[in-house]
C-alpha positions, 0 to 999 in steps of 0.5 A: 453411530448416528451421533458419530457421523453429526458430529463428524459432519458438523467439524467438517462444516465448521473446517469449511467455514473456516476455510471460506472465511480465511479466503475472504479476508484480505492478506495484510501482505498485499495490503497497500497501507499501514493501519498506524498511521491511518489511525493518525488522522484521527488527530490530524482531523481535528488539527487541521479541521477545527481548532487552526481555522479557529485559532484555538491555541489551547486546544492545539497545545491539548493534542500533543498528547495524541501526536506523540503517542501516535507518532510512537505507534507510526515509528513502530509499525512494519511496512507489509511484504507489498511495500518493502521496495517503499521502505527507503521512502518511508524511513525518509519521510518518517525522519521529516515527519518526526522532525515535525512532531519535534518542532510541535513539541517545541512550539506547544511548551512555549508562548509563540502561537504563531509557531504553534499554528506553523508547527501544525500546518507542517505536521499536517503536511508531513502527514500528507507526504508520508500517506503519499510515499506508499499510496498507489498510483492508482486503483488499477496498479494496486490491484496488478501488484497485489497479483504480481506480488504473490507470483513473484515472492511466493511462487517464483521462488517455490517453483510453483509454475502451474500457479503462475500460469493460473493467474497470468490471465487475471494479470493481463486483465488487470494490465489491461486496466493500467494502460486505460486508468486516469491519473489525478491532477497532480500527476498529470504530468507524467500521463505519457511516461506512464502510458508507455510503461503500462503498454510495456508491462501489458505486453510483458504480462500477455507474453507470461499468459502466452507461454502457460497457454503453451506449457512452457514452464521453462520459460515462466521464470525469465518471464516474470522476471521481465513482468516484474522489471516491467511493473517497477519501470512502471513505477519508477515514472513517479520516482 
């Protein structure tokens, strides 16, 4: 008997670490990235960082192989559930980027090193743009959507209400956060239009919380629909 209850204790431990662990690791739907073409700057570094500044043109006809097979796992991935409003940009960009890819072939089978050198600065470009067309703005409008994502995609739709209001108050804080972050340099530009989005999306985020507070679960849907509205206006500054 005594072996029977170690041995029911032990399964139990080991559900629970299970459990734990699966917590712990994050969700590759809420993930704001794609590992494919992360993968690809470990062809871009030695490109772009080695053999162009050296002009080594041998060297540079030597990664094709690389390009095309990375290129191949690129064209293959599957943006995650967090960037499926990116997919028009992503599919514009990866056209441009294949296009690129195409004329480095081109340049490394022929005798021009000058092409060569241009087709490897235009794929180091391409490269840039399409991290740039699913990378956040910022930290903090990562962290808010990868909260909003849940609630509107999984929640909403399974009516879960109680849960939605669990995480309103994470959502005000994380709001919070938006309207006091700092934008880089190269939007800078657009610092005013995304302070005035953010301001609306806090107070769209408090008037959610507000209503949980309240009980009022037949108000949260029309809420979050208007959080959600809030948090792509957000976003559509940078269009």
């Amino acid at each position: 008997m005594l072996k029977i209850a170690r041995f029911s204790f032990l399964i139990a431990m080991l559900s629970l670490g299970f459990v734990l662990l699966a917590e712990q690791m994050p969700n590759p739907e809420t993930e704001s990235t794609v590992p494919e073409l992360v993968a690809f700057h470990e062809v871009i570094v030695p490109i772009w960082h080695t053999a162009f500044p050296a002009k080594d043109y041998a060297a540079l006809r030597g990664f094709l192989p690389e390009i095309e097979a990375g290129m191949a796992k690129i064209n293959a991935a599957v943006l995650p559930g967090i960037l499926r409003e990116k997919q028009g940009a992503w599919e514009k960009g990866l056209k441009e980027f294949n296009q690129a890819v195409d004329a480095y072939k081109h340049a490394a089978a022929g005798t021009d090193d000058q092409a060569l050198l241009d087709a490897a600065e235009q794929l180091h470009m391409r490269f840039e743009m399409q991290l740039r067309s699913i990378r956040p703005v910022a930290k903090e409008v990562d962290a808010y959507h990868k909260v909003l994502y849940v609630v509107f995609h999984k929640y909403l739709p399974e009516k879960k209400y109680s849960d939605i209001c669990g995480v309103a108050a994470d959502m005000v804080a994380k709001a919070e956060a938006i309207t006091k972050a700092t934008l880089s340099p190269r939007l800078a530009a657009k610092t005013e239009a995304f302070q005035t989005a953010a301001a609306v999306l806090l107070a769209e985020s408090r008037a959610l919380e507000a209503a949980g507070k309240s009980c009022l679960e037949k108000d949260i849907p029309s809420l979050v629909e208007k959080v959600h509205g809030a948090y792509q206006a957000l976003e559509k500054v940078f269009d």
